[in-house]
KOLTORLO-680492 format. One record per residue: residue number from 1; x negated, y negated, z negated of N, C-alpha, C, O in turn; residue in one letter. Coordinates in steps of 0.2 Angstrom, whole numbers, plus 5000, padded with zeros to 4 digits. Layout:
 num  n_X  n_Y  n_Z ca_X ca_Y ca_Z  c_X  c_Y  c_Z  o_X  o_Y  o_Z residu
 NUM    X    Y    Z    X    Y    Z    X    Y    Z    X    Y    Z      A
...
// end
This chain:
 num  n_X  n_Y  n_Z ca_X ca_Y ca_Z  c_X  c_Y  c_Z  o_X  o_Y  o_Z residu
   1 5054 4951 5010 5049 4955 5007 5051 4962 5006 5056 4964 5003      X
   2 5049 4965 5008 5047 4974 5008 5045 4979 5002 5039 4979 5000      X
   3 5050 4982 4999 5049 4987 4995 5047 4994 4998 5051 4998 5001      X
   4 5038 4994 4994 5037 5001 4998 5038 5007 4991 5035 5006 4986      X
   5 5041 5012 4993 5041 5016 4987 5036 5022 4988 5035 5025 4993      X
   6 5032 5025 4982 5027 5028 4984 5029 5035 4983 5033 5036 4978      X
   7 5025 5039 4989 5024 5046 4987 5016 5048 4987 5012 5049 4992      X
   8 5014 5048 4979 5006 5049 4981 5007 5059 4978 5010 5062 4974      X
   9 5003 5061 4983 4999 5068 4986 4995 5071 4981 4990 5068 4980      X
  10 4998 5077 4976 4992 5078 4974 4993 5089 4973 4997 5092 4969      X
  11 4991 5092 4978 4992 5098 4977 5000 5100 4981 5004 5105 4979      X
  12 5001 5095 4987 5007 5096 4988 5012 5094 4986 5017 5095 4988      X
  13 5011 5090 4979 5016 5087 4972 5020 5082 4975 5018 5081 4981      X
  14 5026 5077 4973 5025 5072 4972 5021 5069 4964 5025 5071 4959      X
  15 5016 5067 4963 5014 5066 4957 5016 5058 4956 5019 5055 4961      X
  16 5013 5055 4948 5009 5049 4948 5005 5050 4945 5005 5054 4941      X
  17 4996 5044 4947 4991 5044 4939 4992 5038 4935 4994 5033 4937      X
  18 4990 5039 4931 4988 5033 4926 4981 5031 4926 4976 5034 4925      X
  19 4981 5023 4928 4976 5020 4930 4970 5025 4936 4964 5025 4935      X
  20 4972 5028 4939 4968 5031 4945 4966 5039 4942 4964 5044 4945      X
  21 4967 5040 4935 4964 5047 4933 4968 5052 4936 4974 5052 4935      X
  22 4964 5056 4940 4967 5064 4943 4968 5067 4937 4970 5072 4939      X
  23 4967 5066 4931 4968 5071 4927 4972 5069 4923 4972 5072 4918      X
  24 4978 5063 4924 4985 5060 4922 4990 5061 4926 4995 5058 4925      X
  25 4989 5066 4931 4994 5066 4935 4999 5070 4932 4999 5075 4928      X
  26 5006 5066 4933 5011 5068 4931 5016 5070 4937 5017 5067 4941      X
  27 5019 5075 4936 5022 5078 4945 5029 5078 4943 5032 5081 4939      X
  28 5031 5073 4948 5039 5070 4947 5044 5074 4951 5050 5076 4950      X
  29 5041 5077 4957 5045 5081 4963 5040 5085 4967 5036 5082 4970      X
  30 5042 5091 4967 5037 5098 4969 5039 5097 4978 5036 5098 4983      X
  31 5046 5093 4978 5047 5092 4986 5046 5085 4988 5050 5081 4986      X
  32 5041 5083 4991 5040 5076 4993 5046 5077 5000 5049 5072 5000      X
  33 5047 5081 5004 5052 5077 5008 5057 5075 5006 5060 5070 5008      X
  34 5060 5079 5000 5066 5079 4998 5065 5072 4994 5070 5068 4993      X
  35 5059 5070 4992 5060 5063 4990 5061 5058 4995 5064 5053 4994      X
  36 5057 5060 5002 5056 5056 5006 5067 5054 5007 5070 5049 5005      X
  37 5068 5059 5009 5075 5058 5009 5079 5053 5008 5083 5049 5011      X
  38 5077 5054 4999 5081 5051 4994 5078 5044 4996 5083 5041 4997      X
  39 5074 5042 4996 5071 5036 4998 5075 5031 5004 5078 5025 5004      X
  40 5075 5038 5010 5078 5034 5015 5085 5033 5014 5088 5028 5017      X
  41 5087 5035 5010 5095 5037 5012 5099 5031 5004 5105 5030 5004      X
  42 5094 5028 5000 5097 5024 4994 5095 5016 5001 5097 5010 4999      X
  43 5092 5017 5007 5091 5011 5010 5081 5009 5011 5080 5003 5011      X
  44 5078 5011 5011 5070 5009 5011 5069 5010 5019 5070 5014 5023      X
  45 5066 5004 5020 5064 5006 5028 5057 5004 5030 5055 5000 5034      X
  46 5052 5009 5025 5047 5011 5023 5046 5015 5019 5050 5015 5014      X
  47 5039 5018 5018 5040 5024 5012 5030 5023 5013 5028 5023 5019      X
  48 5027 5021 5007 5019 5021 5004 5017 5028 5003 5020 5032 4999      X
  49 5014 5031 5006 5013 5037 5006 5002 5040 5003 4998 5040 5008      X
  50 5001 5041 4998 4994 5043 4999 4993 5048 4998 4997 5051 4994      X
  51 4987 5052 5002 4983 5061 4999 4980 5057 4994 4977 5052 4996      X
  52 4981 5058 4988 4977 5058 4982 4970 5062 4983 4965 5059 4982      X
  53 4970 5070 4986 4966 5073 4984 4961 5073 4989 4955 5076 4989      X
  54 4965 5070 4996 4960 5067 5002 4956 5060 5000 4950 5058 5001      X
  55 4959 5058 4998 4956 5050 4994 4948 5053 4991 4942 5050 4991      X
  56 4949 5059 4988 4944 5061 4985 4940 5065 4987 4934 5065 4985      X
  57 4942 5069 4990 4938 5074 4995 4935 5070 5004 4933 5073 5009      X
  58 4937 5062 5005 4935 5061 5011 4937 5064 5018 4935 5064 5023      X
  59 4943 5068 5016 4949 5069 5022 4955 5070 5023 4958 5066 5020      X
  60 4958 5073 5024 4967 5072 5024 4965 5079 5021 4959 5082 5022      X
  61 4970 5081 5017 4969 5091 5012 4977 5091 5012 4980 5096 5015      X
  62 4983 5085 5010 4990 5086 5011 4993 5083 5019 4996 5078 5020      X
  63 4992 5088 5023 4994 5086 5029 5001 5090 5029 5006 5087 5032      X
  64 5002 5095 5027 5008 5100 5030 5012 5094 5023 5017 5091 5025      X
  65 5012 5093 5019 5016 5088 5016 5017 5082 5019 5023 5081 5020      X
  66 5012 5079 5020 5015 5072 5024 5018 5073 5031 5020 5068 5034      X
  67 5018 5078 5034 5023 5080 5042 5028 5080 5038 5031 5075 5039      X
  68 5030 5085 5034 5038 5085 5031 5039 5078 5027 5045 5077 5026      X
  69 5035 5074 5025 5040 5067 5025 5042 5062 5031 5047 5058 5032      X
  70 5037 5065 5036 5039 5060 5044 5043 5062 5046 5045 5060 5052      X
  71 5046 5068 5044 5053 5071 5046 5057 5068 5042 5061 5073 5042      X
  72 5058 5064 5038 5063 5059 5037 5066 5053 5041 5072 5050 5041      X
  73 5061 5053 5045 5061 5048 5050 5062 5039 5048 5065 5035 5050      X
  74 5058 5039 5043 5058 5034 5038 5050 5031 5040 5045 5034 5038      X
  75 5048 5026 5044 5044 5024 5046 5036 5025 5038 5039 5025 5033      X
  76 5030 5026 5038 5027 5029 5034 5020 5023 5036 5017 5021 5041      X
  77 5017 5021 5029 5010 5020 5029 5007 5025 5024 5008 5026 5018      X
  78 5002 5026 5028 4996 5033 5025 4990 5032 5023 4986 5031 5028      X
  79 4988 5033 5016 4981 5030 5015 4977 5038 5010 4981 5042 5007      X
  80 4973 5038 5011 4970 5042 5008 4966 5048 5013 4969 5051 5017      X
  81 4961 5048 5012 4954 5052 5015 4954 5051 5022 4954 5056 5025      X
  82 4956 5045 5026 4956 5043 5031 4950 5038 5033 4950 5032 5031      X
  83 4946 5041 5036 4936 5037 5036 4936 5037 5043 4933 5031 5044      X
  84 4937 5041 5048 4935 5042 5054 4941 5039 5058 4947 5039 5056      X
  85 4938 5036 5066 4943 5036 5075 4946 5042 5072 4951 5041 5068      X
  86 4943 5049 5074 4948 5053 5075 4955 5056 5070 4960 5058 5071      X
  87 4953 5055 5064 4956 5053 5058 4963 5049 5060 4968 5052 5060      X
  88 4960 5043 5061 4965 5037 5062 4969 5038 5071 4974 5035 5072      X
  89 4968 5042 5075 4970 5043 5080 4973 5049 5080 4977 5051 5085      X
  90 4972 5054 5073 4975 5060 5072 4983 5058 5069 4989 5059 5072      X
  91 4982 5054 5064 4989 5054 5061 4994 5048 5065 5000 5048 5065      X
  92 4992 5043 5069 4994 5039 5072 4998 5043 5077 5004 5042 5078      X
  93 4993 5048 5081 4999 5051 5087 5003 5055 5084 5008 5057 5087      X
  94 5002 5059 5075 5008 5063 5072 5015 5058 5070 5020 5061 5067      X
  95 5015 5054 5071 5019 5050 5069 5018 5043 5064 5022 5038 5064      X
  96 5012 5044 5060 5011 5040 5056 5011 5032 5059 5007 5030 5063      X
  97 5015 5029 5055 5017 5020 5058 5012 5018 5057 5010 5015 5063      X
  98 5008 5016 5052 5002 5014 5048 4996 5018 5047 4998 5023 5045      X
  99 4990 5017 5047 4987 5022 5042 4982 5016 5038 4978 5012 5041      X
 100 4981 5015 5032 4977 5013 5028 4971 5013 5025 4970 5015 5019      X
 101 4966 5010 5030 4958 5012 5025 4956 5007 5019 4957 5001 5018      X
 102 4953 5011 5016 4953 5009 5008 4945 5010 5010 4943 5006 5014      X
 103 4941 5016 5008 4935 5017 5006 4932 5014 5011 4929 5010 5010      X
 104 4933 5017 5020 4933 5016 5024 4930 5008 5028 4926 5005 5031      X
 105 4936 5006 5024 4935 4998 5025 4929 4995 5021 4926 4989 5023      X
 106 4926 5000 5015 4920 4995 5010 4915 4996 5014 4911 4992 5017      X
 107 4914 5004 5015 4909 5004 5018 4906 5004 5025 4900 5006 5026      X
 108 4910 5003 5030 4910 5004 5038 4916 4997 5040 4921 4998 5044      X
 109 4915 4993 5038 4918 4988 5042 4923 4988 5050 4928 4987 5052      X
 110 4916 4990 5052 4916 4990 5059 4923 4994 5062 4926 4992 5067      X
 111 4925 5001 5058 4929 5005 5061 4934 5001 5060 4935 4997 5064      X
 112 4937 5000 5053 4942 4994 5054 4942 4991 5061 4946 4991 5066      X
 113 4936 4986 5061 4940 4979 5068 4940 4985 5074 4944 4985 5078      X
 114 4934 4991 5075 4938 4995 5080 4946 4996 5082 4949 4995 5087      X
 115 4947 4999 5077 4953 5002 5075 4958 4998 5074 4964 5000 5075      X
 116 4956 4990 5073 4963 4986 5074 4965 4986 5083 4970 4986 5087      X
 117 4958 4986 5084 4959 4983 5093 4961 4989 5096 4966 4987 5099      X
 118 4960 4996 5097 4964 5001 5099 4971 5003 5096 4975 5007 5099      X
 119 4972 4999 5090 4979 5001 5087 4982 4996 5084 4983 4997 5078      X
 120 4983 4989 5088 4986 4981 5087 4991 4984 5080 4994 4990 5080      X
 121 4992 4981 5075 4998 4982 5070 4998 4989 5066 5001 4990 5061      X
 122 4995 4993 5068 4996 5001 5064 4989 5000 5060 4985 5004 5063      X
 123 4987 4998 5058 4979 4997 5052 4981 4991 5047 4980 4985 5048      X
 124 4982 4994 5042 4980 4991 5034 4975 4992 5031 4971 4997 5033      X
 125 4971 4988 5026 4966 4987 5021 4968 4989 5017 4973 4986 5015      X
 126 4967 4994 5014 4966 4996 5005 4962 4993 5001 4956 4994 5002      X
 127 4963 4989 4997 4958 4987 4993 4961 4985 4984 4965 4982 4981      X
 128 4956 4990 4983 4958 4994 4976 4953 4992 4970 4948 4994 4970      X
 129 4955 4987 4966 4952 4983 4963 4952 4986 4955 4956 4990 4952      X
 130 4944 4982 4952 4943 4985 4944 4939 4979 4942 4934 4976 4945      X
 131 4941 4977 4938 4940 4970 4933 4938 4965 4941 4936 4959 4940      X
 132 4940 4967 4947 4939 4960 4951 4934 4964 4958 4934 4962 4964      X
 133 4931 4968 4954 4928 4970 4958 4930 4977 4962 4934 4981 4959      X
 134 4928 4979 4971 4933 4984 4974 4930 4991 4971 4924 4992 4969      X
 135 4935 4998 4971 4932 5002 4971 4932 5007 4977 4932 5004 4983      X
 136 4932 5013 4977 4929 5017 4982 4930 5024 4978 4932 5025 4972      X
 137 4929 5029 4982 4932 5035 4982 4937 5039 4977 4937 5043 4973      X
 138 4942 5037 4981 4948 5039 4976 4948 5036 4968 4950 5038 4963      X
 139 4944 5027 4970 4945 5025 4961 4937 5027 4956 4936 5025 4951      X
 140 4933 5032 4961 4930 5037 4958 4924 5031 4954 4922 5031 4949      X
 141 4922 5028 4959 4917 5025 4961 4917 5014 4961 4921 5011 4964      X
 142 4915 5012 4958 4915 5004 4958 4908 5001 4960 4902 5002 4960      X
 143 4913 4997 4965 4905 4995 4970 4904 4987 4967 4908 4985 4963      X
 144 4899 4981 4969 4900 4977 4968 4901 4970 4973 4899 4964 4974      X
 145 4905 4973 4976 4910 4968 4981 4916 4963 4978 4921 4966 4977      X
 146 4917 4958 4976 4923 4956 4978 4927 4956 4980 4927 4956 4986      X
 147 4934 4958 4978 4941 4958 4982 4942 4953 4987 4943 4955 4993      X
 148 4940 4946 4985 4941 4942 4992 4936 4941 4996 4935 4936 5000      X
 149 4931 4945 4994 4925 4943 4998 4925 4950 5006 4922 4950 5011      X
 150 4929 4955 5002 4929 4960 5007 4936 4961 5012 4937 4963 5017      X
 151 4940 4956 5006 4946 4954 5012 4946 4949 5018 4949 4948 5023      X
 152 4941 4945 5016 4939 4938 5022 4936 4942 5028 4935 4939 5033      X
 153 4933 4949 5026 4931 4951 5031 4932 4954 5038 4929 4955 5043      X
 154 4940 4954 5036 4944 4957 5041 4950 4952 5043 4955 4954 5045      X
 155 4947 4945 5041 4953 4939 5042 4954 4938 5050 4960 4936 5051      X
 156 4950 4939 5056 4951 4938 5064 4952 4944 5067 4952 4944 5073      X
 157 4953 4951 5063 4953 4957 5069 4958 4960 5067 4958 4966 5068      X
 158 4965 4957 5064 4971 4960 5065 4974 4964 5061 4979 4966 5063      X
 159 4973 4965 5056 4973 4971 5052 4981 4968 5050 4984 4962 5050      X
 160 4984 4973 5048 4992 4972 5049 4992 4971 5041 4997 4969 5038      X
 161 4987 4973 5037 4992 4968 5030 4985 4972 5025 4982 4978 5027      X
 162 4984 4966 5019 4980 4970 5011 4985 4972 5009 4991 4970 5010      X
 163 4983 4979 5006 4986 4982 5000 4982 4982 4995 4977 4986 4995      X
 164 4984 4977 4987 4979 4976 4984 4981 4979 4978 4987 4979 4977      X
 165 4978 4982 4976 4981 4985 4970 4975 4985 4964 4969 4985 4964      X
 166 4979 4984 4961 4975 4982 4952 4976 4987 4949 4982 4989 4948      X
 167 4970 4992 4946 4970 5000 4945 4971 5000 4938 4973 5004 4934      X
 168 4969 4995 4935 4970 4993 4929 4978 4993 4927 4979 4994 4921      X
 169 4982 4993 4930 4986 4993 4930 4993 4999 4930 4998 5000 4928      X
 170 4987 5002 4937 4992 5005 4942 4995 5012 4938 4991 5016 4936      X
 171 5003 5012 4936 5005 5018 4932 5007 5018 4925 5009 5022 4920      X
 172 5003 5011 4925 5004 5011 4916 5008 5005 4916 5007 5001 4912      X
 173 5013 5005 4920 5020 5001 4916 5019 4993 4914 5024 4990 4911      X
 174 5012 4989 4915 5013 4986 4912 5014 4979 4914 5013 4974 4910      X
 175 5017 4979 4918 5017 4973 4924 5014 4970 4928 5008 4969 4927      X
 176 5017 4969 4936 5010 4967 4941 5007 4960 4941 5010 4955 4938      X
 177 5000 4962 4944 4996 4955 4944 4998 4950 4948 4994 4948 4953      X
 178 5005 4948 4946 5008 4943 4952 5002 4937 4952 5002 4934 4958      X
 179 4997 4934 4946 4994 4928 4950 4987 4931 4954 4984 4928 4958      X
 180 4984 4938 4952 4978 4940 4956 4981 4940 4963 4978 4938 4968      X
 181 4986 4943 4964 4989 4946 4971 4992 4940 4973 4992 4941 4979      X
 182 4994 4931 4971 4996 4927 4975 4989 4924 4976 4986 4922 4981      X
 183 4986 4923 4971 4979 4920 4974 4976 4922 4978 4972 4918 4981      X
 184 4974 4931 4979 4972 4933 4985 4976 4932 4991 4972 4930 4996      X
 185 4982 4933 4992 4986 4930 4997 4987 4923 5000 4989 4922 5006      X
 186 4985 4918 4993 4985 4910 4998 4976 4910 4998 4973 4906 4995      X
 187 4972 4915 5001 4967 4912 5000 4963 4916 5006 4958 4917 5009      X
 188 4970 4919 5008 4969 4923 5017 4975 4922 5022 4981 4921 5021      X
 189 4973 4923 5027 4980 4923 5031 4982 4931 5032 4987 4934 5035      X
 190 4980 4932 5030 4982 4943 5033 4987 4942 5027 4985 4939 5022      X
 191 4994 4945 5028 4999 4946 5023 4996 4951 5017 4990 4954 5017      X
 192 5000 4950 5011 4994 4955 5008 5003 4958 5005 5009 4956 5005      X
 193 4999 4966 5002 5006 4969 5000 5002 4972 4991 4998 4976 4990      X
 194 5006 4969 4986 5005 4969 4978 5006 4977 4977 5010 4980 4981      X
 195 5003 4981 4973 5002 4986 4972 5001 4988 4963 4995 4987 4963      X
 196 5003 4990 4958 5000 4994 4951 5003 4990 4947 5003 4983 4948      X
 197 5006 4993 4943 5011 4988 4937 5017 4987 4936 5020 4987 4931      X
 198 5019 4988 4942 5029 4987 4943 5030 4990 4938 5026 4995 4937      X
 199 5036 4988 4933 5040 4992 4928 5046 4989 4927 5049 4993 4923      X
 200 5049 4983 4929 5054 4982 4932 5057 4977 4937 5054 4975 4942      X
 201 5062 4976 4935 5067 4971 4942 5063 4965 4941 5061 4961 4945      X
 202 5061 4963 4932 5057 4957 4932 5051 4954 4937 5049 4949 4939      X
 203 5049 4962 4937 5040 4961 4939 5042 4958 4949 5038 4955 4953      X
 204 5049 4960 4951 5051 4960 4958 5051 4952 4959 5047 4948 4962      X
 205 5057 4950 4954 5059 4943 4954 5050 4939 4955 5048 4937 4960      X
 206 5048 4940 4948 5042 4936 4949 5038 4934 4955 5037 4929 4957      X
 207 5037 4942 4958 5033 4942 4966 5037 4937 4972 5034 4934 4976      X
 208 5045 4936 4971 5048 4934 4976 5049 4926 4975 5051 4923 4980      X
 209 5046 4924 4968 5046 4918 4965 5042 4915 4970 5043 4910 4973      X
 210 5034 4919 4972 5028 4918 4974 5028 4921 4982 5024 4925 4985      X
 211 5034 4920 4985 5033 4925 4992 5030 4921 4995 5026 4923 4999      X
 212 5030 4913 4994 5027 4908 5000 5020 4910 5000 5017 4911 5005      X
 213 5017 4911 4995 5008 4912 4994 5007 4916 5002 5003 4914 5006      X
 214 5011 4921 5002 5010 4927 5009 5009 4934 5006 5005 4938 5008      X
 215 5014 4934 5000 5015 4943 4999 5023 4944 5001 5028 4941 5000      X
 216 5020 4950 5004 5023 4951 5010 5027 4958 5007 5033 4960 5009      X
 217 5024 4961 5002 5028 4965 4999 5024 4970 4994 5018 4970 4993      X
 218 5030 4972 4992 5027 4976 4985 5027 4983 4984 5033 4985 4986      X
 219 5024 4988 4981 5022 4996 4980 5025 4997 4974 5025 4993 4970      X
 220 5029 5002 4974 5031 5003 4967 5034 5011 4967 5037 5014 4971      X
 221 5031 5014 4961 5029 5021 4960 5033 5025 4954 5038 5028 4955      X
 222 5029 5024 4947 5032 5027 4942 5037 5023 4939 5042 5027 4937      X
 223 5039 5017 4939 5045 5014 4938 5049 5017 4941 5055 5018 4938      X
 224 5049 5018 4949 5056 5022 4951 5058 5028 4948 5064 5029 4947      X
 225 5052 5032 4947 5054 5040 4945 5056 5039 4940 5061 5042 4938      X
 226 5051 5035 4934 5056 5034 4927 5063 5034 4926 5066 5038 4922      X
 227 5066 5029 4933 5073 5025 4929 5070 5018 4926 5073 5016 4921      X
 228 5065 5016 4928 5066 5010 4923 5066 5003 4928 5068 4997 4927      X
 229 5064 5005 4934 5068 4999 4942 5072 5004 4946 5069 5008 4948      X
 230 5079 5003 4947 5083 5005 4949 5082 5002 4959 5082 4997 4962      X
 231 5081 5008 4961 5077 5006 4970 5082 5001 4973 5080 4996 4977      X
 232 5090 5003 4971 5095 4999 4976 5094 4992 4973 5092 4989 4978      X
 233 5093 4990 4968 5094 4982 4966 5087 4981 4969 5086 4977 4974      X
 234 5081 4983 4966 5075 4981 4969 5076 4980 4977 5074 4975 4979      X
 235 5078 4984 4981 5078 4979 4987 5082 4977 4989 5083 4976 4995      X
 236 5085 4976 4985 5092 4969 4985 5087 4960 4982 5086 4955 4985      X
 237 5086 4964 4975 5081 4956 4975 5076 4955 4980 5076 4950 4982      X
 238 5073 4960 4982 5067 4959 4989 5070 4955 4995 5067 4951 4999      X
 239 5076 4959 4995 5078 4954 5003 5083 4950 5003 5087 4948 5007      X
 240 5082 4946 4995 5086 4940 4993 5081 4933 4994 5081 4927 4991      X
 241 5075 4936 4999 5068 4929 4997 5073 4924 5003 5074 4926 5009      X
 242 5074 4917 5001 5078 4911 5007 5075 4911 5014 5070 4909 5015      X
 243 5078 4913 5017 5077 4916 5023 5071 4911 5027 5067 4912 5032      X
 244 5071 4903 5024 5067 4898 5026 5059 4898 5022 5055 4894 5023      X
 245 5061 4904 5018 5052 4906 5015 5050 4909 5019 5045 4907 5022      X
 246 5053 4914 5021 5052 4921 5027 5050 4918 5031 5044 4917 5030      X
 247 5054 4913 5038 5051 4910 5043 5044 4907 5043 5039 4908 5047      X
 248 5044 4901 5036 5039 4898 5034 5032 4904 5035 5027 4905 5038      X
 249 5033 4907 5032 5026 4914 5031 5025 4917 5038 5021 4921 5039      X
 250 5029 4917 5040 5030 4922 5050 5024 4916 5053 5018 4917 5055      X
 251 5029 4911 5052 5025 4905 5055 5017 4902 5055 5013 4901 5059      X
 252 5018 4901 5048 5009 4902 5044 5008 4908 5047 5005 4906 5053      X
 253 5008 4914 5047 5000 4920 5050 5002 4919 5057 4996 4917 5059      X
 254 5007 4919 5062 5005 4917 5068 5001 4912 5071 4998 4914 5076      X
 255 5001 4905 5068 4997 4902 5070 4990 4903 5067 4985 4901 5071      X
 256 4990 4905 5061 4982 4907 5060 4978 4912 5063 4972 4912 5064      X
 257 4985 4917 5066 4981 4921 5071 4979 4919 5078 4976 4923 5082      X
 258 4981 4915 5080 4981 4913 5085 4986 4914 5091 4986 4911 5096      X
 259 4993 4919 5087 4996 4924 5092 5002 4920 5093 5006 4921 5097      X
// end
């Protein structure tokens, strides 16, 4: 299981919010490479990266930020104001491993399964949930879809992983929604990756208790910059899941994808 550590974007910052609010940002590190850095170098072999301010404006605004974290050379998924092909074909040839549509995905389907078939593995779903149901523009907006009615939508065209994130949650410390995030995950074959709540090594344990469901990994943000989950133990617990869960789950989405 994979611990992704975030750098979310706001003004060039590294900031966090609380529960989605742009006006709770708190800025932990004015240098995000230098966090990128720190990340790579305690052992992360990935880095969660979002434009906050592109999430909200509907296009990348922190781009000279996110190039100095891909010079860490720390493999990067990127989500935030990424709606368009050229969008998704911009950041993928600058380096970017992944790119994550969130909004994109509620409202334009189609670009996703495009976008999986010209970019096998580099495409994630964002989907950013509020009492059950997804939202949309930077959190701004609450549509009336379904979390798994919008994830089954993308169950045959490849998408490399949900990112499910409970906003309710997200920054306010209070524990993640390990059973909303395993019931979405036994209720699909696309791995999903848990997002909002982390506040400690417990909230890790829990997720790893639940890895057979098919979470695949977990986002964790203001608990790291607090000090209140220490990053070395947490991917220590993470890549303590019995190596016979892992296979088990490789094996499950392979055969449901047909690959």
């Amino acid at each position: 299981m994979i611990l992704f550590p975030a750098i979310d974007l706001k003004a060039g910052a590294c900031v966090r919010l609380l529960k989605g609010e742009m006006d709770s940002a708190t800025v932990y590190n004015t240098d995000p490479a230098a966090q990128a850095v720190a990340f790579r170098d305690s052992g992360c072999a990935w880095i969660h990266v979002v434009d906050l301010d592109g999430a909200f404006a509907g296009r990348s605004v922190n781009g000279d930020a996110v190039q100095a974290i891909l010079a860490a050379g720390v493999p990067v998924q990127l989500g935030g104001g990424i709606r368009d092909m050229p969008g998704i074909e911009a950041w993928l040839g600058r380096g970017v491993a992944r790119v994550i549509l969130g909004t994109a995905a509620l409202r334009d389907p189609e670009l996703v399964k495009a976008a999986c078939r010209a970019f096998p593995g580099q495409v994630a779903v964002g989907i950013d949930a509020r009492g059950g149901m997804v939202a949309a523009e930077g959190w701004a907006e609450n549509s009336t879809v379904r979390v798994l009615d919008l994830a089954r939508r993308f169950e045959d065209c490849g998408v490399a992983g949900i990112i499910f994130t409970d906003i309710d949650r997200d920054g306010a410390l209070g524990g993640v929604n390990v059973e909303a995030t395993a019931a979405l995950a036994e209720a699909i074959t696309t791995p999903v990756i848990a997002s909002g709540g982390v506040s400690s090594s417990a909230d890790l344990l829990a997720l790893r208790e639940r890895a057979a469901s098919g979470i695949a990994g977990v986002i964790c943000g203001r608990s790291l910059y607090d000090g209140r989950l220490d990053l070395v133990e947490g991917l220590r617990i993470l890549a303590d899941v019995p190596a016979e869960t892992g296979a088990k789950i490789q094996t499950d989405r392979a055969e449901a994808s047909g690959c």
